[in-house]
Z-matrix of the N, CA and C atoms (Angstrom, degrees):
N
C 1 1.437
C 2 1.513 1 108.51
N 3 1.312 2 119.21 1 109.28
C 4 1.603 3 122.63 2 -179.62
C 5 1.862 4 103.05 3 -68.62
N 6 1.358 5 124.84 4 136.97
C 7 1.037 6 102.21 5 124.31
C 8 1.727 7 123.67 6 -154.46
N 9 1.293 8 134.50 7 -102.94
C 10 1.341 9 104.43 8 179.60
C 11 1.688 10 83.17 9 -161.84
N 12 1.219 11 99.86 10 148.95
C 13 1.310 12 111.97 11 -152.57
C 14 1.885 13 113.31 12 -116.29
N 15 1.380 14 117.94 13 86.68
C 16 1.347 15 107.43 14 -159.30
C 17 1.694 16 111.98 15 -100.33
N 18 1.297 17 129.25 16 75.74
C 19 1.328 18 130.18 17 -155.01
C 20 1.760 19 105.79 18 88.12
N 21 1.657 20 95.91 19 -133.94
C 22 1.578 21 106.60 20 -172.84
C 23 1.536 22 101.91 21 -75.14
N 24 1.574 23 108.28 22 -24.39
C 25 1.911 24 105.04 23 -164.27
C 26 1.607 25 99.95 24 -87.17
N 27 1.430 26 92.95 25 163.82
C 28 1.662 27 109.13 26 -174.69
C 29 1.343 28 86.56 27 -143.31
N 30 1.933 29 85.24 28 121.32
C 31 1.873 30 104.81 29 169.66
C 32 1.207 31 100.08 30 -131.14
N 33 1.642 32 95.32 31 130.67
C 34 1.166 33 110.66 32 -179.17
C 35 1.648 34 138.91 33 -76.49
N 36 1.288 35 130.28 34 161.56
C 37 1.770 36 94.77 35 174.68
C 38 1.190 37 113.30 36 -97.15
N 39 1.345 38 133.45 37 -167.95
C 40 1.406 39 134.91 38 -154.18
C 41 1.932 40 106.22 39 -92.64
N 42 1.515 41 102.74 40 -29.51
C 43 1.158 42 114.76 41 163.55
C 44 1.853 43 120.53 42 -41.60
N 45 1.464 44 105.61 43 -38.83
C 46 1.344 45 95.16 44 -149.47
C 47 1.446 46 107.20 45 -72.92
N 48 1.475 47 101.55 46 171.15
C 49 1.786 48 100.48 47 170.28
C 50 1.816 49 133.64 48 -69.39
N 51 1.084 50 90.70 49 119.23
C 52 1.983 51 84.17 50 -172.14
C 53 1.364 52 110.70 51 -98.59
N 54 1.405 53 117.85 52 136.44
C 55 1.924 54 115.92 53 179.30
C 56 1.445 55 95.58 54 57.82
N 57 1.450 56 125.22 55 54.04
C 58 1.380 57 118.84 56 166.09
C 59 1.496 58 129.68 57 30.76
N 60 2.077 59 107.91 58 39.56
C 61 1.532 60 115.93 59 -178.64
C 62 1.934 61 78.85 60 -134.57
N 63 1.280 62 107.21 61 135.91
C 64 1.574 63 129.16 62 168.45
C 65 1.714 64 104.81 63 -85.08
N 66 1.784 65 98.16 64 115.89
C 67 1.396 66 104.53 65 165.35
C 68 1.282 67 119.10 66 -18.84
N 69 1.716 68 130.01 67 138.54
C 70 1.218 69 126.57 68 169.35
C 71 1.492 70 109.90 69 -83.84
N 72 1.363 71 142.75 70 145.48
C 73 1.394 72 137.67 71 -179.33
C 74 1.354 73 95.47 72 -123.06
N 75 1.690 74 131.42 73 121.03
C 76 1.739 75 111.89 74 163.35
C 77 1.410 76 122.85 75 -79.36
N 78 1.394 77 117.83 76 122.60
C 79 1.412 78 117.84 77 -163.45
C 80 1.666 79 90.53 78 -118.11
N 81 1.628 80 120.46 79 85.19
C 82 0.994 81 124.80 80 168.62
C 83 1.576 82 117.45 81 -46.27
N 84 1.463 83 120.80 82 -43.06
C 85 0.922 84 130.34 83 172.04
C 86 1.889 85 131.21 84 -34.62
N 87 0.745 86 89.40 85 -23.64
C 88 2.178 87 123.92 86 -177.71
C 89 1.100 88 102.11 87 -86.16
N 90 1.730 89 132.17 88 -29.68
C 91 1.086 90 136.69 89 -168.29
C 92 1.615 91 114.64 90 -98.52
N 93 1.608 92 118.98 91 -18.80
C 94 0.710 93 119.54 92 -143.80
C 95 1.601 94 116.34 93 -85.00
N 96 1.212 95 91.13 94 -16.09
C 97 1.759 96 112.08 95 -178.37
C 98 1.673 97 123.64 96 -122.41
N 99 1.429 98 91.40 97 41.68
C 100 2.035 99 129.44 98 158.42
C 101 1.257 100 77.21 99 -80.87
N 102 1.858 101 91.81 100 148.95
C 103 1.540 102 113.43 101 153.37
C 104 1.158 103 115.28 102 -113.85
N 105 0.841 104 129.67 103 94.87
C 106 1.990 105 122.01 104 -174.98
C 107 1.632 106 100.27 105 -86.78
N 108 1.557 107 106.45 106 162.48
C 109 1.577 108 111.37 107 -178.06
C 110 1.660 109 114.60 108 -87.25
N 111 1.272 110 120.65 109 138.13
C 112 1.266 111 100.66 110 179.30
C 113 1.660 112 107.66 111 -124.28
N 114 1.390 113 121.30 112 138.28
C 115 1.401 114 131.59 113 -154.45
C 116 2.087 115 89.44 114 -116.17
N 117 1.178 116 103.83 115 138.06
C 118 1.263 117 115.83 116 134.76
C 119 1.002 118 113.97 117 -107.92
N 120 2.026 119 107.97 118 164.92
C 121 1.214 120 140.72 119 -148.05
C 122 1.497 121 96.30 120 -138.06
N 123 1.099 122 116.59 121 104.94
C 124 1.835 123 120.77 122 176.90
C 125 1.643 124 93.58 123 -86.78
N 126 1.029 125 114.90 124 -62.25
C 127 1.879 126 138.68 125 -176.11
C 128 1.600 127 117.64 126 -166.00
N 129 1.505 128 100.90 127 -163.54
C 130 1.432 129 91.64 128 171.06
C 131 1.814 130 88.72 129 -167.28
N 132 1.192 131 102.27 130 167.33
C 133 1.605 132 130.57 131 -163.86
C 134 1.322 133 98.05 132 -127.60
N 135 1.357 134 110.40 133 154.53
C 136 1.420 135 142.44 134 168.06
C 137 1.754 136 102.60 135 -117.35
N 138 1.235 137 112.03 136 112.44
C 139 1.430 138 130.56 137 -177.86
C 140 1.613 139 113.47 138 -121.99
N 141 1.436 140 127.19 139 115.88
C 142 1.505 141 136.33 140 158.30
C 143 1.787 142 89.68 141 -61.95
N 144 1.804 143 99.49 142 122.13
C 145 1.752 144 98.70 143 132.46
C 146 1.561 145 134.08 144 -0.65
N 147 1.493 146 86.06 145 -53.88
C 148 1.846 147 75.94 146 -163.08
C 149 1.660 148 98.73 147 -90.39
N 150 1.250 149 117.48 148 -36.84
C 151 1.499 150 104.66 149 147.92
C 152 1.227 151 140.39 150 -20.06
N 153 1.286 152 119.18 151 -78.78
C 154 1.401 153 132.19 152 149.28
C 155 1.549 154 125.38 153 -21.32
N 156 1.138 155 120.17 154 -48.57
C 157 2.042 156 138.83 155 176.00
C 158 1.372 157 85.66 156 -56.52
N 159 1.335 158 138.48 157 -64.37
C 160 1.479 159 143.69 158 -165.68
C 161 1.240 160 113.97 159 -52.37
N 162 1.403 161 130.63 160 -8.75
C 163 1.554 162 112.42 161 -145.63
C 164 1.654 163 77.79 162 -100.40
N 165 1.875 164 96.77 163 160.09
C 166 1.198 165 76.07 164 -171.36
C 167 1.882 166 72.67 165 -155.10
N 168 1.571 167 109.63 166 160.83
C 169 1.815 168 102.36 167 172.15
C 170 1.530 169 137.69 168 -29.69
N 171 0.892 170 108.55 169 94.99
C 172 1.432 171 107.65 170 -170.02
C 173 1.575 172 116.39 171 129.90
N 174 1.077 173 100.81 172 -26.69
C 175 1.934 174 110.25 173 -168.98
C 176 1.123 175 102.39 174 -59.09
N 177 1.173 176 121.96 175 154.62
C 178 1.217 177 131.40 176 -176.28
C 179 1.945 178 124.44 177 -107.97
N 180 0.920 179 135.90 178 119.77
C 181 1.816 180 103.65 179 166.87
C 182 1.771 181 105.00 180 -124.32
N 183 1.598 182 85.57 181 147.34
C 184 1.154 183 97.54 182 -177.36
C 185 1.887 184 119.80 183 -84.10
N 186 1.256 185 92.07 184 128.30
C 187 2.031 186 103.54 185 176.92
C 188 1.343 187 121.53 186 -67.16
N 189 1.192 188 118.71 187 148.49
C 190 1.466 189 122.51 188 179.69
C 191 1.786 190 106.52 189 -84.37
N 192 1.182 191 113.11 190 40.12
C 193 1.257 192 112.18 191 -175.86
C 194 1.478 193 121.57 192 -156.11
N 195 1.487 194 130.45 193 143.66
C 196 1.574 195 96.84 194 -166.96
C 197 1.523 196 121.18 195 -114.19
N 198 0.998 197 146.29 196 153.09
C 199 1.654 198 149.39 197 -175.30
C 200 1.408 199 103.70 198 0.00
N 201 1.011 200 116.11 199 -57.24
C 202 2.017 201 142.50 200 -135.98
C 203 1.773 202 91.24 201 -99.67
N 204 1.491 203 128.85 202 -37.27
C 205 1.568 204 126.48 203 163.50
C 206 1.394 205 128.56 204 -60.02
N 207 1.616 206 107.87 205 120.74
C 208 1.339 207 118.59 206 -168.94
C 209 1.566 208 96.82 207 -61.95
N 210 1.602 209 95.22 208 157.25
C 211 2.269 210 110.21 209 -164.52
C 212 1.888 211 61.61 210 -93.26
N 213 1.830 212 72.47 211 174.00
C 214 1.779 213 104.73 212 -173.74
C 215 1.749 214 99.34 213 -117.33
N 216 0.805 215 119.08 214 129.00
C 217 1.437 216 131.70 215 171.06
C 218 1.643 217 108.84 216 -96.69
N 219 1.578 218 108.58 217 125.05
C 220 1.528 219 105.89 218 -164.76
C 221 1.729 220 102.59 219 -144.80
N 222 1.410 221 97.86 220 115.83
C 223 1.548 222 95.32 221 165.47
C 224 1.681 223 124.12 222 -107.75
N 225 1.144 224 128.48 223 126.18
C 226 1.515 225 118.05 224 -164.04
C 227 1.534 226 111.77 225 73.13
N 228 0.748 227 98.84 226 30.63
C 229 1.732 228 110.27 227 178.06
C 230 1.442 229 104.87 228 57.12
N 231 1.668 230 129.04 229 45.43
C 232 1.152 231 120.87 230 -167.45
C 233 1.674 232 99.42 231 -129.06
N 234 1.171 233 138.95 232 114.53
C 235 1.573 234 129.04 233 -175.39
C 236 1.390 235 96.42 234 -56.55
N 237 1.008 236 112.85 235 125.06
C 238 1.909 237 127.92 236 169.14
C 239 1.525 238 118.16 237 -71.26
N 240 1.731 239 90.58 238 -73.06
C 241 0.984 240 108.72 239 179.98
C 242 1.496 241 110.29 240 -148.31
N 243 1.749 242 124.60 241 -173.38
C 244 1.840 243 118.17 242 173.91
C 245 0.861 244 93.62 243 -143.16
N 246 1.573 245 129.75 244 169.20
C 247 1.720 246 151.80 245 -149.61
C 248 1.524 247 83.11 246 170.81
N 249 2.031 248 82.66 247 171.50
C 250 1.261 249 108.97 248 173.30
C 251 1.762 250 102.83 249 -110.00
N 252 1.544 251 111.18 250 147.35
C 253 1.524 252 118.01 251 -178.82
C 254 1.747 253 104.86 252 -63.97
N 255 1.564 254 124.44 253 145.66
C 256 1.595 255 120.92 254 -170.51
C 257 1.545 256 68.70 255 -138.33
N 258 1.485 257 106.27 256 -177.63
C 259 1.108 258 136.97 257 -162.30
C 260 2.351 259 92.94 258 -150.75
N 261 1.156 260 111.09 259 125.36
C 262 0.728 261 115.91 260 -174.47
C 263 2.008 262 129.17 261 -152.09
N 264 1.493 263 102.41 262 108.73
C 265 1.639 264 98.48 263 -147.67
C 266 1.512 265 117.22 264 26.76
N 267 2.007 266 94.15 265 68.98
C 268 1.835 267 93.24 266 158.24
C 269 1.344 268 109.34 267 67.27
N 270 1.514 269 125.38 268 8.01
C 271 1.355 270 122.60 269 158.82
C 272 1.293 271 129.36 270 -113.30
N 273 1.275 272 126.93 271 -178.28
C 274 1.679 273 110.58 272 -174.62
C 275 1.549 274 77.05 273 -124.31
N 276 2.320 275 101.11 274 141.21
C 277 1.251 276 95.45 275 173.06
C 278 1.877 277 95.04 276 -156.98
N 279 1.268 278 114.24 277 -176.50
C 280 1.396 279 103.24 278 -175.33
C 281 1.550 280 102.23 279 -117.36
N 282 1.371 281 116.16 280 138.83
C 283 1.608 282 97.04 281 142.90
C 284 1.242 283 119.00 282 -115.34
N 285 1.544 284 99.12 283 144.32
C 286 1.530 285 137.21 284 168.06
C 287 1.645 286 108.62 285 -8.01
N 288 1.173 287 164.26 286 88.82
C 289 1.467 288 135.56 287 148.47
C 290 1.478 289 124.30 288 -94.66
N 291 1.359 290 106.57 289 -8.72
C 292 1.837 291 102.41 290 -177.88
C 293 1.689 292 98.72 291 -159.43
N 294 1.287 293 116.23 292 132.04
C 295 1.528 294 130.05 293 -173.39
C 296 1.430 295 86.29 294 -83.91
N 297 1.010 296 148.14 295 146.29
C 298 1.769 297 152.37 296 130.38
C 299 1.658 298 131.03 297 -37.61
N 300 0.717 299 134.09 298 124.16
C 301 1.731 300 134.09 299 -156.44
C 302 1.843 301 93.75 300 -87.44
N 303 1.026 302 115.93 301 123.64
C 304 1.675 303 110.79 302 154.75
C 305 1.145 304 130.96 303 -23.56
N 306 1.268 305 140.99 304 -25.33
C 307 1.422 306 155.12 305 135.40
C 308 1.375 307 128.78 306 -38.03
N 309 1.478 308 112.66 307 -61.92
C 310 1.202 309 145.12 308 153.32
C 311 1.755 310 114.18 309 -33.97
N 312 1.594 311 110.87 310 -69.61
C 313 1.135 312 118.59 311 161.40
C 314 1.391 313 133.95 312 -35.85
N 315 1.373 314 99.77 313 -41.42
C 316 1.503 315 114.23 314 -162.44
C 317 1.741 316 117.62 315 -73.46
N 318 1.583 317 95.25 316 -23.88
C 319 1.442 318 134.68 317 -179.25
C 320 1.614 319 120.23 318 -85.03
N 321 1.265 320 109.58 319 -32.70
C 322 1.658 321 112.65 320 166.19
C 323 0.887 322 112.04 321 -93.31
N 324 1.497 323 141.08 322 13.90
C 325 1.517 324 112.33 323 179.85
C 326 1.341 325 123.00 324 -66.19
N 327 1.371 326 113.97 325 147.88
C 328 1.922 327 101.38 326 175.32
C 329 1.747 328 115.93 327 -36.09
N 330 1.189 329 134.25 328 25.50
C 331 1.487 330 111.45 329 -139.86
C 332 1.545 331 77.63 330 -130.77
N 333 1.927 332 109.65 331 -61.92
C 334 1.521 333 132.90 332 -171.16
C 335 1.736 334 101.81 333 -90.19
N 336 1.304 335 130.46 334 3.57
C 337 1.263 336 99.96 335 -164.68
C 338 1.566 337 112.64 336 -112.96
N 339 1.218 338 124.02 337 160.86
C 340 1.191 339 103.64 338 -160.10
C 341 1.271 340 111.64 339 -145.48
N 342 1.715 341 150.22 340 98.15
C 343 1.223 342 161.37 341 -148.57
C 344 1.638 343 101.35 342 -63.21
N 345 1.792 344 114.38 343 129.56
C 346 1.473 345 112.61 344 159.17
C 347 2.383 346 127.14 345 4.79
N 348 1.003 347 102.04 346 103.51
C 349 1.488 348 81.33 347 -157.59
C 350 1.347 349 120.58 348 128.81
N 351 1.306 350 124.31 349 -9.93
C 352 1.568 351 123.41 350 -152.70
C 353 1.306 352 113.33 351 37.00
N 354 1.447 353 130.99 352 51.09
C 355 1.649 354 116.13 353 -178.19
C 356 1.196 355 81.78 354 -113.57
N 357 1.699 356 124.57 355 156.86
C 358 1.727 357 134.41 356 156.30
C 359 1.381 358 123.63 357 -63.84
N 360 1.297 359 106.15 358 110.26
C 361 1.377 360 105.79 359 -167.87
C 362 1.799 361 110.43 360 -73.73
């Protein structure tokens, strides 16, 4: 434990440990090279079982969402942000149109969010 010694008193610096817990510092930097998974969101369906047994090559199901609605970009099952799907040298990719507000976020997670219907998406 550093601290600095002015006569008989000892003051400490702001660094040191208090109640035997070490200052927290955020070192975004540490974070920066996680890989988290990231999901797009075209739509989503509500399917019975026996629905589902049926599907068969080719079948189709229809989305709760239409052509012209920006996809949802979701990490941790949390909507981030939405774009529109591009196509780019032969790849599938999104661009960016709206970042998600912290509020917003807090509200889609797979946990709270809930598809047209009140069903859990």
């Amino acid at each position: 434990m550093e601290s600095e010694s002015s006569g008989n008193k000892s003051v400490e610096s702001p660094n040191d440990i208090v109640d035997g817990v070490a200052p927290v510092t955020p070192n975004l930097e540490l974070l920066k090279d996680i890989e988290l998974p990231v999901t797009l969101r075209f739509g989503s369906a509500q399917m019975s079982l026996k629905e589902l047994t049926r599907l068969d090559t080719g079948a189709v199901i229809t989305l709760d969402r239409a052509l012209t609605d920006l996809v949802e970009v979701l990490v941790g099952g949390s909507v981030i942000a939405r774009g529109e799907p591009i196509v780019v040298q032969g790849v599938y990719g999104i661009r960016i149109s709206e970042i998600v507000g912290g509020h917003e976020r807090l509200m889609t997670t797979s946990v709270h969010a809930t598809a047209p219907g009140g069903n859990v998406a």
